[in-house]
ROTI-335628 format. One record per residue (C-alpha): residue in one letter; x, y, z. Coordinates in Angstrom, 1 decimal, decimal comma. Each point is the difference from the previous one (the first is absolute). Layout:
ROTI-335628
<site><residuo>A</residuo><c1>X</c1><c2>Y</c2><c3>Z</c3></site>
...
This chain:
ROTI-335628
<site><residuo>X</residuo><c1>-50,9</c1><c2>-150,5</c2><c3>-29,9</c3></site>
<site><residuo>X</residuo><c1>0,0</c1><c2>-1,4</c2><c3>-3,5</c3></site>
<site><residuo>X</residuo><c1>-1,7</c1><c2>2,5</c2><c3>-3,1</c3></site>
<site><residuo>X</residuo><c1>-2,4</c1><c2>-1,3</c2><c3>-1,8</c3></site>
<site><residuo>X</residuo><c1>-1,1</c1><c2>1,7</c2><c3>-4,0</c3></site>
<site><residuo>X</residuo><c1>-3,7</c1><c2>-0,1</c2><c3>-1,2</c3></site>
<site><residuo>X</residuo><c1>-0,4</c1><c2>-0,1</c2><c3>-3,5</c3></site>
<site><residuo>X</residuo><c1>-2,2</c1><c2>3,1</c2><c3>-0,8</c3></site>
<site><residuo>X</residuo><c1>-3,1</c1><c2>-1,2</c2><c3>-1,2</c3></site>
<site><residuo>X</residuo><c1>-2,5</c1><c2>-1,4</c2><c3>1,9</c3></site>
<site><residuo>X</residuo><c1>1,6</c1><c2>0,5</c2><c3>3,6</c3></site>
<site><residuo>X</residuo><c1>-2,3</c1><c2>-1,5</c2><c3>3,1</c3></site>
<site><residuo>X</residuo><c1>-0,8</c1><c2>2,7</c2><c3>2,6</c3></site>
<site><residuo>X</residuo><c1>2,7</c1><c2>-1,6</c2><c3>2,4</c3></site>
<site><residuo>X</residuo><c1>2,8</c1><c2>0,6</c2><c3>-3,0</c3></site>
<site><residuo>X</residuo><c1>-1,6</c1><c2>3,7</c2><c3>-0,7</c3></site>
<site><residuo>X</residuo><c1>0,5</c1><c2>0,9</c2><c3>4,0</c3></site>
<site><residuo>X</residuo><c1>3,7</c1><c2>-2,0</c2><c3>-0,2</c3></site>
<site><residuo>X</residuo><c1>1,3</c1><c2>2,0</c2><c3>-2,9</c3></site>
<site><residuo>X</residuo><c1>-1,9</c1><c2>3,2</c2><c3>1,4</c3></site>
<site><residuo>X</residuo><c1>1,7</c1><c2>-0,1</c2><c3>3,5</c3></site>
<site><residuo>X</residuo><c1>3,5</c1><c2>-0,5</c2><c3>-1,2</c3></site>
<site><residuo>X</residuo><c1>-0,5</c1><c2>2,8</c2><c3>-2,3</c3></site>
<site><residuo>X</residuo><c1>-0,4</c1><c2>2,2</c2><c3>3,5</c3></site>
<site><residuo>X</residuo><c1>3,2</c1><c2>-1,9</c2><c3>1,4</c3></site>
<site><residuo>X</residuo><c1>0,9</c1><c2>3,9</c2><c3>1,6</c3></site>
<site><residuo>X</residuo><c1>-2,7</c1><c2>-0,1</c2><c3>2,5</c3></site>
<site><residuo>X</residuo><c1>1,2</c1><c2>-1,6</c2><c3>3,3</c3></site>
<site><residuo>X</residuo><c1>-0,7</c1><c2>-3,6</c2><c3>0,8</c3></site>
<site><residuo>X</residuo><c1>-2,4</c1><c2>-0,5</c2><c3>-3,4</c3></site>
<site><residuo>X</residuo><c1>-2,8</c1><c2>-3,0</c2><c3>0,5</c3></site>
<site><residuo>X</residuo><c1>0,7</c1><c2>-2,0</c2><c3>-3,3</c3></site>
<site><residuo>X</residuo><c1>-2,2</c1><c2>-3,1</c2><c3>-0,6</c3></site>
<site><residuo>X</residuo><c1>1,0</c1><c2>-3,2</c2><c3>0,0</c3></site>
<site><residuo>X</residuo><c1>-1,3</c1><c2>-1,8</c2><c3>-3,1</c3></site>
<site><residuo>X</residuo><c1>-0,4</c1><c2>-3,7</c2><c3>-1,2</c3></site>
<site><residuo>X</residuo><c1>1,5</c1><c2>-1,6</c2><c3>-2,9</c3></site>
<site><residuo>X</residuo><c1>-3,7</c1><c2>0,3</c2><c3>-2,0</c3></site>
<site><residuo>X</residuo><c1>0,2</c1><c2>3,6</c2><c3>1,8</c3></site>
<site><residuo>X</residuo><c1>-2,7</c1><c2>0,0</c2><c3>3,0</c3></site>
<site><residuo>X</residuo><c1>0,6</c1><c2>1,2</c2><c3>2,6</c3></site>
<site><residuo>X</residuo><c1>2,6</c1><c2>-2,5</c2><c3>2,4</c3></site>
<site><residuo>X</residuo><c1>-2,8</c1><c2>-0,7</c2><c3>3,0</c3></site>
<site><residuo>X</residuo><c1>2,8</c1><c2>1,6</c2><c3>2,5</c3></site>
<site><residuo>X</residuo><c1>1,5</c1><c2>3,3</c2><c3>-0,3</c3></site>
<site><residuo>X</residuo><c1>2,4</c1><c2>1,9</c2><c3>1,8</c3></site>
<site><residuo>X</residuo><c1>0,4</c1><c2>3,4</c2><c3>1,1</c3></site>
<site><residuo>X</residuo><c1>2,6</c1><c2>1,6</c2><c3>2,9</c3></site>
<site><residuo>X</residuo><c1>-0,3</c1><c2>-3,1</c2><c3>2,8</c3></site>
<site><residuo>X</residuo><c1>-2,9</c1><c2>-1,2</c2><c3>-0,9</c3></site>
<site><residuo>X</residuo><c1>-1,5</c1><c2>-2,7</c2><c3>-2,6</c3></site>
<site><residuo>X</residuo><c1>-4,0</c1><c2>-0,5</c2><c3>-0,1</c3></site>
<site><residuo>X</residuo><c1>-2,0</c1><c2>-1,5</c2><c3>-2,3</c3></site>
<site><residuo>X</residuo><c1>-2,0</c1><c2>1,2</c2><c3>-3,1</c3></site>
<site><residuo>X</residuo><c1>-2,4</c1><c2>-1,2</c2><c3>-2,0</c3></site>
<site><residuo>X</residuo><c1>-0,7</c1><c2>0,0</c2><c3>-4,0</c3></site>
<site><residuo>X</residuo><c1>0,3</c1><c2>3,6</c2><c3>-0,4</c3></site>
<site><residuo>X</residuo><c1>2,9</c1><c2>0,6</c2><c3>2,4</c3></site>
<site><residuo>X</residuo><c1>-2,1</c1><c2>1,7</c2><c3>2,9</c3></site>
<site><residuo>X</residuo><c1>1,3</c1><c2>-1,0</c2><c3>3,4</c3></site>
<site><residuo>X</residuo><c1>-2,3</c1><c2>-2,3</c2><c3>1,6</c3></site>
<site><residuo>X</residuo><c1>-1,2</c1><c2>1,0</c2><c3>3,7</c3></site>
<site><residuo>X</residuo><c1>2,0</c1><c2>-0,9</c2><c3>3,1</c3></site>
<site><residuo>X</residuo><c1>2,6</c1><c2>-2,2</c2><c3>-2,4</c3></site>
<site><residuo>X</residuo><c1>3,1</c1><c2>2,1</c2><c3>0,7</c3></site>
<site><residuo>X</residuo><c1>2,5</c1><c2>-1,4</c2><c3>1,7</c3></site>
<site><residuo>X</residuo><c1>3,3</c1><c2>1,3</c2><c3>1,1</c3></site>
<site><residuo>X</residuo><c1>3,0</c1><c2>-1,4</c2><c3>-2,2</c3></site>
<site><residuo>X</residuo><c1>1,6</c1><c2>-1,3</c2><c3>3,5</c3></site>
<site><residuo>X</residuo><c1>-2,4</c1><c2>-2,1</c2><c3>0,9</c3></site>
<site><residuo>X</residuo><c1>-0,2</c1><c2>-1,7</c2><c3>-3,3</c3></site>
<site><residuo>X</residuo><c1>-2,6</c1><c2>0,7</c2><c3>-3,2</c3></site>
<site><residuo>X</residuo><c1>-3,8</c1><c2>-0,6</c2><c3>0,1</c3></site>
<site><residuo>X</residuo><c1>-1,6</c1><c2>-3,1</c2><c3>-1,0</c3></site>
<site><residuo>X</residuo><c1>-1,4</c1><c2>1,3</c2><c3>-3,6</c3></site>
<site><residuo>X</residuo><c1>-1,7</c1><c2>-1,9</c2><c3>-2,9</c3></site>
<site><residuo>X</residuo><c1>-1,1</c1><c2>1,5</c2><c3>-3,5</c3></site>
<site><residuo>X</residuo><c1>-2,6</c1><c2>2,3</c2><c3>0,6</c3></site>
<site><residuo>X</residuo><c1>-0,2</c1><c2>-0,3</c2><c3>4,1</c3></site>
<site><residuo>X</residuo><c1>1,5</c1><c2>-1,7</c2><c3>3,1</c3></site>
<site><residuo>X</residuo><c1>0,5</c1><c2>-3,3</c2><c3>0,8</c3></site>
């Protein structure tokens, strides 16, 4: 897993949440956002065995999670493909 460091000012929501969760690195098995380079949030995130899709503002879209062994779900920005 590569680390990634926001600049302070003017973080997206998706860099707030990433800096947010790896400050509470001691609780077990943390969610921590997947960001894009202009820091939205990556269409597909992960958590435990499954990957599912979010949209703009990193809520999981409805009946897009998938289980990591059967591949990851067909996302786009803001929905599924």
């Amino acid at each position: 897993m590569r680390t990634v460091h926001f600049a302070a000012a003017a973080l997206t929501p998706c860099q707030k949440e990433y800096q947010e969760r790896l400050r509470s690195w001691l609780l077990p098995g943390p969610y921590i956002p997947r960001c894009t380079l202009n820091g939205k949030y990556d269409p597909v995130q992960c958590q435990g065995f499954y990957c599912y899709c979010v949209n703009e503002h990193g809520v999981e879209l409805v009946e897009s999670r998938v289980d990591m062994t059967e591949g990851q779900p067909k996302c786009k920005a803001g929905g599924m493909e």
